[in-house]
PAZAPA-4460 file (N, C-alpha, C; in steps of 0.05 Angstrom, whole numbers, plus 32768, in hexadecimal, padded with zeros to 4 digits):
% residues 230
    n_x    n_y    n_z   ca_x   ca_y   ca_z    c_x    c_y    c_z   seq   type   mol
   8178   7F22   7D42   8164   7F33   7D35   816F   7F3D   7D1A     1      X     A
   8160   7F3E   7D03   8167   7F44   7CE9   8165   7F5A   7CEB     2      X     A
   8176   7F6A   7CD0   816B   7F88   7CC7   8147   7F8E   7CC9     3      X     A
   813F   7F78   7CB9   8122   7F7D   7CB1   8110   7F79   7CCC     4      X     A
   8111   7F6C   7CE4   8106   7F69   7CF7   8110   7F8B   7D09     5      X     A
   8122   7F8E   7D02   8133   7FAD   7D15   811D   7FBE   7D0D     6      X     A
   811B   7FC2   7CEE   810C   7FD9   7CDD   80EC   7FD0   7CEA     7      X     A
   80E0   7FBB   7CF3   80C7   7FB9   7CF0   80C5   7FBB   7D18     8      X     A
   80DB   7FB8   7D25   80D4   7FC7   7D42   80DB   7FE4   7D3D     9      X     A
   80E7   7FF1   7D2A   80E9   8005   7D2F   80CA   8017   7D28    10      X     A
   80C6   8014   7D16   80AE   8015   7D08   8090   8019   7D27    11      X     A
   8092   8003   7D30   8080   7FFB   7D3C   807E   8013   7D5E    12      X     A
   809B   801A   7D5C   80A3   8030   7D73   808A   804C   7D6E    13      X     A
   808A   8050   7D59   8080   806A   7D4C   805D   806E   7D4A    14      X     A
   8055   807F   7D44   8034   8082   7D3E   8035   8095   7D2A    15      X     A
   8049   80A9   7D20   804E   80BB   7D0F   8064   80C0   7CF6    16      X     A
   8066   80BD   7CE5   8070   80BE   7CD3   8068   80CE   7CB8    17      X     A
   807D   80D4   7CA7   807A   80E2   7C87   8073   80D3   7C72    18      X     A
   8057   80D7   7C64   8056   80CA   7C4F   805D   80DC   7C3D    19      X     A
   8061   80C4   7C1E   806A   80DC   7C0A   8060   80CF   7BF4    20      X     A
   8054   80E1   7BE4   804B   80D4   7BCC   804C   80E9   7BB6    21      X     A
   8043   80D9   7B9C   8055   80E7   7B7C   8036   80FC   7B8A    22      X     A
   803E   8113   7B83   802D   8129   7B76   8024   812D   7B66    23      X     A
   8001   8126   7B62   7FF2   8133   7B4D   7FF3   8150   7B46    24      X     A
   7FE9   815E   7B54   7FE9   8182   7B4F   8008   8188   7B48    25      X     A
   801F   8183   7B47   8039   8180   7B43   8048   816E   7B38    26      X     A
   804A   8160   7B24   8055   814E   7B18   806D   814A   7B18    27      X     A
   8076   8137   7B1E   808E   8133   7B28   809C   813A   7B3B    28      X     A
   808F   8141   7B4E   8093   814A   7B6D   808C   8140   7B81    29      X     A
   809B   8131   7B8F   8089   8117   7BA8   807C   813A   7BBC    30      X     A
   806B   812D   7BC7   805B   8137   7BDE   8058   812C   7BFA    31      X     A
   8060   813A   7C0F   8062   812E   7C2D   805A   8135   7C34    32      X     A
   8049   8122   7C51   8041   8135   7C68   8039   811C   7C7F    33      X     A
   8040   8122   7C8E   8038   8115   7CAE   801D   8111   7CB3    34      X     A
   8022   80F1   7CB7   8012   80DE   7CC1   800A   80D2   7CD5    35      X     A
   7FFE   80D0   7CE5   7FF5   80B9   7CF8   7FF3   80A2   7CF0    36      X     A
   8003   808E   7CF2   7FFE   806D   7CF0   8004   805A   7D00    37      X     A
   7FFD   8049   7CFA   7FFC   8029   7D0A   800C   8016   7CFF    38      X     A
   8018   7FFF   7CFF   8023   7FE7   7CF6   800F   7FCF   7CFC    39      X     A
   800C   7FC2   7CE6   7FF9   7FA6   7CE9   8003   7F8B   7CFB    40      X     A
   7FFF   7F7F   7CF5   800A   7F67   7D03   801E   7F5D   7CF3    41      X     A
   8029   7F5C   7CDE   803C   7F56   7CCB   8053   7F74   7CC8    42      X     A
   804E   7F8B   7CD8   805A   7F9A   7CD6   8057   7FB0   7CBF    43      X     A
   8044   7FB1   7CAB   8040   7FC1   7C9E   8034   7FDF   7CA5    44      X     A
   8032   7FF5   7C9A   802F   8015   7C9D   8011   8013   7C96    45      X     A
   8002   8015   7CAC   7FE8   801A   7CA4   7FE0   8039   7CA9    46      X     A
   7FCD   8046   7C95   7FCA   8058   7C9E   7FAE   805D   7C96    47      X     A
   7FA5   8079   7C9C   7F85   807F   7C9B   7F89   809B   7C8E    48      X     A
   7F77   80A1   7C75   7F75   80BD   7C63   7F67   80BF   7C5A    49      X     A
   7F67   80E3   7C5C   7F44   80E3   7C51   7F48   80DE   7C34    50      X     A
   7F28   80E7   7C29   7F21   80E7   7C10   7F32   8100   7BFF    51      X     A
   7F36   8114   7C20   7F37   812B   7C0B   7F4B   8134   7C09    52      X     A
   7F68   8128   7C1D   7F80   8129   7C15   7F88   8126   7C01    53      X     A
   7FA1   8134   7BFC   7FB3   8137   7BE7   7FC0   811E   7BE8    54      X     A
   7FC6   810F   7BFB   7FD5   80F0   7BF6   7FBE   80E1   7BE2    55      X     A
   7FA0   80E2   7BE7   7F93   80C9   7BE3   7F94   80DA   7BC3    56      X     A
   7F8B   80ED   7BB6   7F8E   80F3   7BA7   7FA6   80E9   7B8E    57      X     A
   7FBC   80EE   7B9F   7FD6   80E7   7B91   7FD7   80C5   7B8A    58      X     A
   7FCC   80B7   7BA2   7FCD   80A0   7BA1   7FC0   808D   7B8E    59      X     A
   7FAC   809E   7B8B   7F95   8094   7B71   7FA6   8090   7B5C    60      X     A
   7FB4   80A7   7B4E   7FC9   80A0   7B30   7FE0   8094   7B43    61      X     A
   7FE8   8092   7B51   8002   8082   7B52   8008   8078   7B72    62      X     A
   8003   8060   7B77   800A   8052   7B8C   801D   8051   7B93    63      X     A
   8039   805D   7B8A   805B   8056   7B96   8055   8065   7BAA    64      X     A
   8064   805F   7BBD   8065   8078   7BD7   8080   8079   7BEF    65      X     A
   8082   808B   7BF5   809B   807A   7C0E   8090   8088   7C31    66      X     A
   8092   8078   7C41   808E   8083   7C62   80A4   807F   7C70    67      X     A
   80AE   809A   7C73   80C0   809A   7C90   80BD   809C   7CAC    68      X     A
   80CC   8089   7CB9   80CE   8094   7CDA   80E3   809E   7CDD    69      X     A
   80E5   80AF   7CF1   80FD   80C3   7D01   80F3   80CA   7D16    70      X     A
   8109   80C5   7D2D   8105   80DE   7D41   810B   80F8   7D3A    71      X     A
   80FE   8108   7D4B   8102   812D   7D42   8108   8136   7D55    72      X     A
   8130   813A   7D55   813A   8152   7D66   8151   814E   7D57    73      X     A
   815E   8160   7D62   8179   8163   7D5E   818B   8156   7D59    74      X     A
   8189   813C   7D6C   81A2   8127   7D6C   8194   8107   7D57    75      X     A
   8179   8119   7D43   8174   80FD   7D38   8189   80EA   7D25    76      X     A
   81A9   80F8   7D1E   81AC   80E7   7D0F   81C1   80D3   7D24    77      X     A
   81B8   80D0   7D3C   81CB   80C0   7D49   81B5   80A6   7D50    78      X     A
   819F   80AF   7D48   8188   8099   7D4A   817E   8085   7D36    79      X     A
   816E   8074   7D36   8166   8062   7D20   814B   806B   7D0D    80      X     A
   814B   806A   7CF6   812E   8072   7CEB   8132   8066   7CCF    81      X     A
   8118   8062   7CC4   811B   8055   7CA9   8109   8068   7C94    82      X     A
   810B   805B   7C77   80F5   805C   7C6D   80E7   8051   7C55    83      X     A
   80CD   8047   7C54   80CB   802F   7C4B   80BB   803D   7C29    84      X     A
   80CE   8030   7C16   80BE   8035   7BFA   80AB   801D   7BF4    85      X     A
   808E   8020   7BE5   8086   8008   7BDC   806E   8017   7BD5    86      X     A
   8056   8008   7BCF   8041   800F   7BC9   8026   8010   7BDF    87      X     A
   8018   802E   7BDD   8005   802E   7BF2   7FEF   8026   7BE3    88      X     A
   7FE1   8011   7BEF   7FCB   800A   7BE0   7FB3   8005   7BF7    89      X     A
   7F91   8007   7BEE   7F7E   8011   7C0C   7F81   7FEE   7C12    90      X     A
   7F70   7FF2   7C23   7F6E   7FD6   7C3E   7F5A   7FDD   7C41    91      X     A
   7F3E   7FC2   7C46   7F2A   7FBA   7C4F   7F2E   7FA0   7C64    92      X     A
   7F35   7FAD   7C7A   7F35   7F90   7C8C   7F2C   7F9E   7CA0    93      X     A
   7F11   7F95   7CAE   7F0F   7F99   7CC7   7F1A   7F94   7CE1    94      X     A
   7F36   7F85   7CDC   7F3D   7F7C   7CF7   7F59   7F8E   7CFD    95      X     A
   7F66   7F9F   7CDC   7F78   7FAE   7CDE   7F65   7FCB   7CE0    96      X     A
   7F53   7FCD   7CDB   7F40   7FE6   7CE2   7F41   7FED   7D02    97      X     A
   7F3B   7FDD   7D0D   7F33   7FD4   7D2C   7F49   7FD8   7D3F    98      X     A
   7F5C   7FC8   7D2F   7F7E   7FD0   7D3C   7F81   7FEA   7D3B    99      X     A
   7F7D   7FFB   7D24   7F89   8018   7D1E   7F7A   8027   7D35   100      X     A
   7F64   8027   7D36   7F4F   8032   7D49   7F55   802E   7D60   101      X     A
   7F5B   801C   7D75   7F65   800C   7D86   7F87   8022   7D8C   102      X     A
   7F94   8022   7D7E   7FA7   802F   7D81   7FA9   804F   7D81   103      X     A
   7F9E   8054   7D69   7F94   8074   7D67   7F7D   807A   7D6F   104      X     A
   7F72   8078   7D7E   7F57   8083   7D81   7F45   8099   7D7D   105      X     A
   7F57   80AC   7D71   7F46   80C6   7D67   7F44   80BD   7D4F   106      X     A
   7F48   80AF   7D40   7F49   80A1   7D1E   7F26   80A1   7D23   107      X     A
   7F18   808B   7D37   7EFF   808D   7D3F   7EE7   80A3   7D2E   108      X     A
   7EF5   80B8   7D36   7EE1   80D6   7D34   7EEC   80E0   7D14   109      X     A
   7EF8   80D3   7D03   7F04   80D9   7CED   7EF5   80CB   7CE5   110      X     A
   7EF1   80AB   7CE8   7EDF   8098   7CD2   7EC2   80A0   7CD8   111      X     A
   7EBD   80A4   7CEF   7EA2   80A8   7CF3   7E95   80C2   7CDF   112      X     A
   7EA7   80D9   7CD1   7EA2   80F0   7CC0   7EA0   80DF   7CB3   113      X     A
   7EB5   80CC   7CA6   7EAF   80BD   7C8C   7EBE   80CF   7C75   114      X     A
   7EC9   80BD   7C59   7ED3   80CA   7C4E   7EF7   80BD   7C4B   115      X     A
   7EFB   80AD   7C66   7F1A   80AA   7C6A   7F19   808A   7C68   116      X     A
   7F30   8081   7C5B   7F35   806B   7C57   7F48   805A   7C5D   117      X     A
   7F58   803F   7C61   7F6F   8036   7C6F   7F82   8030   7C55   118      X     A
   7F91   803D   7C56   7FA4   802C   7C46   7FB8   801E   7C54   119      X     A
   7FCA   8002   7C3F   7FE1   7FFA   7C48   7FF5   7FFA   7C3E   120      X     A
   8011   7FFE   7C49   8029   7FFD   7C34   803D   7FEF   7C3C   121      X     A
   803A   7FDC   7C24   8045   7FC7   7C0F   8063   7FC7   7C10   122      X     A
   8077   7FC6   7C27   808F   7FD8   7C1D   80A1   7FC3   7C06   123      X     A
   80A7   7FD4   7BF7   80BE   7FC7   7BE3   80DE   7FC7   7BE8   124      X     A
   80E4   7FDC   7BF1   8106   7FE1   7BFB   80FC   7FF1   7C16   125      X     A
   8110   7FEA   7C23   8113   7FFE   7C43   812E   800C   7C47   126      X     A
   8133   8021   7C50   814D   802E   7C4F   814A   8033   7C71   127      X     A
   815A   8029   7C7C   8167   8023   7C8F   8179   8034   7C9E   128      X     A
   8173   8048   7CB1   818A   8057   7CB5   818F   8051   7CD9   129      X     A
   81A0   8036   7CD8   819C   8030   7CF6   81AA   8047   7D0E   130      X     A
   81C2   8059   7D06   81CE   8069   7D0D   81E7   8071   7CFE   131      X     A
   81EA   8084   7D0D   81F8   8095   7CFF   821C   807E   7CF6   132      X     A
   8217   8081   7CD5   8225   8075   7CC3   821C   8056   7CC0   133      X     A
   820B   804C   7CC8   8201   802F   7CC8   81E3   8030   7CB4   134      X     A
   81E7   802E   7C98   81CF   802E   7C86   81D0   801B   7C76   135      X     A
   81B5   8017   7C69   81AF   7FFC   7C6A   8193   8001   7C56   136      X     A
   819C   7FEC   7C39   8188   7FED   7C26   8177   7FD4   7C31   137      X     A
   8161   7FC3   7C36   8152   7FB1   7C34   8142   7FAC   7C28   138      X     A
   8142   7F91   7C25   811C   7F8E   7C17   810E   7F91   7C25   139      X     A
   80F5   7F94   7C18   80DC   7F9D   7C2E   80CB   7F88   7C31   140      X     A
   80CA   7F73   7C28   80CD   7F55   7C33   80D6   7F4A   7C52   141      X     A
   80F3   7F54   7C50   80FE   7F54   7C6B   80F3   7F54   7C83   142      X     A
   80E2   7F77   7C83   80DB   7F7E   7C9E   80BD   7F74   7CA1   143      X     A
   80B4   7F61   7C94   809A   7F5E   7C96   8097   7F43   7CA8   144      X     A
   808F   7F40   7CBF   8089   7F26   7CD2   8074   7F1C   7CC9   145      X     A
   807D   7EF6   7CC8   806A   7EE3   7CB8   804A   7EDF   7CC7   146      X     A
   8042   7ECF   7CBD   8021   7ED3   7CC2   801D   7EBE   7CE7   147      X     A
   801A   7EC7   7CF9   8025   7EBD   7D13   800A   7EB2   7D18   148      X     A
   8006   7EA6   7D26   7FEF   7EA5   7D41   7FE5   7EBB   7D4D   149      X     A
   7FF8   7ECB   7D56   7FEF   7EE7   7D6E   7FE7   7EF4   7D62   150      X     A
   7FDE   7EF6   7D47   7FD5   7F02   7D3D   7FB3   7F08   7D41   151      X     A
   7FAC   7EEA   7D44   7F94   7EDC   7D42   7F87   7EE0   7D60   152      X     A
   7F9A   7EDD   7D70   7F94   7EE0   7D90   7F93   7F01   7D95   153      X     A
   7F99   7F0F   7D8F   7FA0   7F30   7D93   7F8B   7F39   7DA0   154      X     A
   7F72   7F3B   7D99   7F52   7F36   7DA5   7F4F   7F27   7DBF   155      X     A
   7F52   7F16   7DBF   7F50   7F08   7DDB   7F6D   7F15   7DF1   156      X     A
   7F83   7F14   7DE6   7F98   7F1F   7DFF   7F8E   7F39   7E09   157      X     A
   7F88   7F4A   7DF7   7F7B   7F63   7E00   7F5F   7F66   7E10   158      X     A
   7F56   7F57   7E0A   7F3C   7F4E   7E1C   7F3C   7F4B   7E2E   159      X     A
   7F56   7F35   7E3B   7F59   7F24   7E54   7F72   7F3C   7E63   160      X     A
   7F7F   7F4A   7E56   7F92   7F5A   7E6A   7F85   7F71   7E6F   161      X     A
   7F72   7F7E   7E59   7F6B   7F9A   7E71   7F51   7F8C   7E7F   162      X     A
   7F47   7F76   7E7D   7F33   7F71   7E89   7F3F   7F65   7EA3   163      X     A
   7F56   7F5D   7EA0   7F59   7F49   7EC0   7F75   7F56   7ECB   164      X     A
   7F8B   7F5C   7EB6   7FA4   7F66   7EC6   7FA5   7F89   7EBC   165      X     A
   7F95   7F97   7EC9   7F9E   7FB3   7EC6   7FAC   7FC1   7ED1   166      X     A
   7FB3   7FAE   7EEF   7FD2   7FB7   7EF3   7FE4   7FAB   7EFC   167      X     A
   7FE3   7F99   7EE4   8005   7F8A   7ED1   8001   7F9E   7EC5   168      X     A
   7FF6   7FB6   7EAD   7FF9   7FC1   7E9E   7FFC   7FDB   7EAB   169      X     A
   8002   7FDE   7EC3   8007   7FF9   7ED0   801D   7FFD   7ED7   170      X     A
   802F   7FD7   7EE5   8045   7FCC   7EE8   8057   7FD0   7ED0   171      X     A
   8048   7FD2   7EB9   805F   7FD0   7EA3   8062   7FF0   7EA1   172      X     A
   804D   7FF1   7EA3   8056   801C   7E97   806D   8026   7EB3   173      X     A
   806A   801E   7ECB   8077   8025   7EE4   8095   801D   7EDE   174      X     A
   8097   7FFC   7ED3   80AC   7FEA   7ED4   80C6   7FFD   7EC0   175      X     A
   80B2   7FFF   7EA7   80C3   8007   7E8C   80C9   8025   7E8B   176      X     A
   80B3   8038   7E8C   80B0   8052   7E88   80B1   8061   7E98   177      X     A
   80B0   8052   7EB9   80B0   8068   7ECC   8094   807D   7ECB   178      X     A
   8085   806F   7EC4   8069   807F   7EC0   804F   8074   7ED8   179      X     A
   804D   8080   7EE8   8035   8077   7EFD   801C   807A   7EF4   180      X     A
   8011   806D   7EDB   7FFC   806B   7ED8   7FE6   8067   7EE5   181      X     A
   7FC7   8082   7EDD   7FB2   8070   7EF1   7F9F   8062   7EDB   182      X     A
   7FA8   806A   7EBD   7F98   8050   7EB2   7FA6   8046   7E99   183      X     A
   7FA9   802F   7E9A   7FBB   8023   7E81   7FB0   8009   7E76   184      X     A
   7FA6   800F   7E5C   7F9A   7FF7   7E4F   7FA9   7FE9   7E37   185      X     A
   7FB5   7FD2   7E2C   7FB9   7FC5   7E1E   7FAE   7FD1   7DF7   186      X     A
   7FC0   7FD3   7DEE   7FAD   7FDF   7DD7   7FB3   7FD4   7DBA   187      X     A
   7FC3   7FC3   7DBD   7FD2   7FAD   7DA6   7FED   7F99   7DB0   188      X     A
   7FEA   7F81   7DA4   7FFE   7F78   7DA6   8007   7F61   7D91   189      X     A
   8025   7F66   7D8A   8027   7F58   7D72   803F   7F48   7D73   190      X     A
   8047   7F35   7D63   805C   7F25   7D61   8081   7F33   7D75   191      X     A
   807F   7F50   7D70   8097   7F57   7D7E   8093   7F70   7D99   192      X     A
   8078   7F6C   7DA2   8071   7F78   7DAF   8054   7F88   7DBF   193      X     A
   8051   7F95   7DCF   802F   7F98   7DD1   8034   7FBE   7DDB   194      X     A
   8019   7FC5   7DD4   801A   7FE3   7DD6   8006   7FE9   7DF4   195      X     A
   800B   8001   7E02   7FFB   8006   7E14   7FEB   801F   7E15   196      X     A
   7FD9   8029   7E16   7FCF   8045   7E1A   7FCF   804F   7E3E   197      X     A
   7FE3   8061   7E4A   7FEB   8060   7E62   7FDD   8085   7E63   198      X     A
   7FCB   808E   7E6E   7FC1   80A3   7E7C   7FC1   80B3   7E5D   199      X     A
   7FBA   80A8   7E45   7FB6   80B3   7E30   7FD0   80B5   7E1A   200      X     A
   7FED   80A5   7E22   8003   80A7   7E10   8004   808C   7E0D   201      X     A
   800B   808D   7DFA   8013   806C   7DED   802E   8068   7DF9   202      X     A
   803C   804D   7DF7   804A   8041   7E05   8051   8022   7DF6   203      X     A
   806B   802A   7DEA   806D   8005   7DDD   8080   7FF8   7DED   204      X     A
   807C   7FD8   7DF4   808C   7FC5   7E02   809B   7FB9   7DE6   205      X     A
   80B2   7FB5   7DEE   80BE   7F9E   7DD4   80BD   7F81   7DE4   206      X     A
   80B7   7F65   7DDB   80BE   7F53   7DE8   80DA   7F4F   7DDA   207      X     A
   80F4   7F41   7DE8   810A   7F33   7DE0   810B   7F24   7DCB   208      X     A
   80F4   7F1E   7DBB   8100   7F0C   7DA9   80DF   7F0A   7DA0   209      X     A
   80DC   7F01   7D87   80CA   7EFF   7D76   80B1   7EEC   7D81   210      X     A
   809B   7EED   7D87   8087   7EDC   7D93   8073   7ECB   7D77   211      X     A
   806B   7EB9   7D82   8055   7EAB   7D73   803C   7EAD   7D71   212      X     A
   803B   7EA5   7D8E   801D   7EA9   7D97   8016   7EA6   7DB4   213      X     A
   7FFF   7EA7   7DB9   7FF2   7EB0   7DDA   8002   7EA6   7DEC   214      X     A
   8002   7E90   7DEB   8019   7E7B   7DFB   8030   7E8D   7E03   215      X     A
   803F   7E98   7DEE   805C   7EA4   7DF2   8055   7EC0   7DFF   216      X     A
   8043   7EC9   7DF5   8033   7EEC   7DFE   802D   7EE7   7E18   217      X     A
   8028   7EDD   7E1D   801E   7EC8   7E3F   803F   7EC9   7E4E   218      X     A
   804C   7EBE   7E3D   8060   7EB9   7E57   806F   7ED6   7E54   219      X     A
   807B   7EE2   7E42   8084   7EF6   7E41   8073   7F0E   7E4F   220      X     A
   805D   7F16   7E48   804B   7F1D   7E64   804D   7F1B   7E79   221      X     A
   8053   7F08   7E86   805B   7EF7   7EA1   806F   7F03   7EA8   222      X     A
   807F   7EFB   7E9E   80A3   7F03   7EA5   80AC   7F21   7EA3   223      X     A
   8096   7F33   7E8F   809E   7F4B   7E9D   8090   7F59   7EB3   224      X     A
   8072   7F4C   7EBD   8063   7F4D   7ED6   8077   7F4B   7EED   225      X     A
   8083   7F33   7EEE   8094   7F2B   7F0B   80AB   7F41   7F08   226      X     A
   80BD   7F45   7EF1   80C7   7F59   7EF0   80BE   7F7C   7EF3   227      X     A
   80AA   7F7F   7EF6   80A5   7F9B   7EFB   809A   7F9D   7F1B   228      X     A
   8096   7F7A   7F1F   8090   7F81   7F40   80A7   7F72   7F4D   229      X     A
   80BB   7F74   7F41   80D3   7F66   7F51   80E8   7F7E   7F67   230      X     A
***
């Protein structure tokens, strides 16, 4: 596994992160504040803002931006977190719309006010902080996964597992998390892994190694089924 594949499962662990962008009302002063986001199928920072934020504002004169992940306690610098500089620029795709929604689901009652928009970011450099004394400049090239198949299938796997195995997906929250779920539905899945919504908390699986498509999601599926009922 590369640096840039590390940075884009790490990434994909999270739903919250710091954006930061140049400050209009303050010139020359970046501006932060905590986000809710998603990762696309290529691993990019998608996110959703209103009209009437101070990010989308800022963003208008100047697209540079940077997003961090971190855990938050005490012992975070013995942990991994990055953060990715590049340019936030909006997104019109309904099928990364759908994903975000799908994952976040209160996003739902935000678009429906209207007013809030998706952006994506573009990363240019990633800073790397795998643990403590292990850092790491990258390109932001790197962490981005190429254009797959599973991408294409993501719709149909989700279809066929909470519709037919809802508990293989009870098996995995039991297997991995130790969580006795009584309802767990499938809610994304991408080249390095699939997400679950288990009694209302999210829940990410990593697969071992980088997937293609349905075929491989199929068997890796499989193999952690017999494993959670072994």
């Amino acid at each position: 596994m590369t640096r840039g594949d590390e940075v884009r499962r790490l990434l994909r662990r999270f739903d919250t992160g710091v954006l930061a962008t140049h400050s209009e009302k303050q010139p020359g002063y970046p501006y932060g504040a905590a986000l809710p986001f998603c990762t696309d199928q290529r691993g990019r920072v998608i996110l959703l803002i209103s009209h009437l934020a101070e990010h989308t504002r800022n963003l208008e004169h100047d697209q540079h931006a940077s997003f961090t992940v971190s855990p938050m306690h005490a012992q975070l610098q013995r942990e991994a977190r990055a953060t990715l500089i590049g340019d936030c620029l909006p997104v019109d795709d309904p099928v990364i719309a759908e994903r975000f929604m799908r994952m976040l689901p209160e996003s739902r009652e935000h678009l429906a006010i209207g007013g809030f928009r998706f952006f994506a970011i573009e990363p240019k450099q990633v800073r790397l902080i795998a643990g403590f004394g292990s850092l790491h400049w990258l390109d932001g090239a790197s962490m981005l996964a190429p254009d797959l198949p599973i991408a294409q299938a993501e719709a149909e796997i989700l279809q066929h597992m909470n519709a037919e195995h809802a508990a293989a997906l009870r098996d995995y929250c039991r297997h991995a998390y130790r969580l006795d779920a009584k309802q767990a539905e499938m809610t994304g899945i991408d080249c390095d892994g699939f997400d679950v919504r288990a009694d209302g908390t999210r829940l990410r699986f990593e697969f071992p190694g980088l997937i293609q498509d349905a075929g491989q999601a199929r068997a890796e599926l499989v193999a952690l089924a017999k494993a959670a009922r072994a």
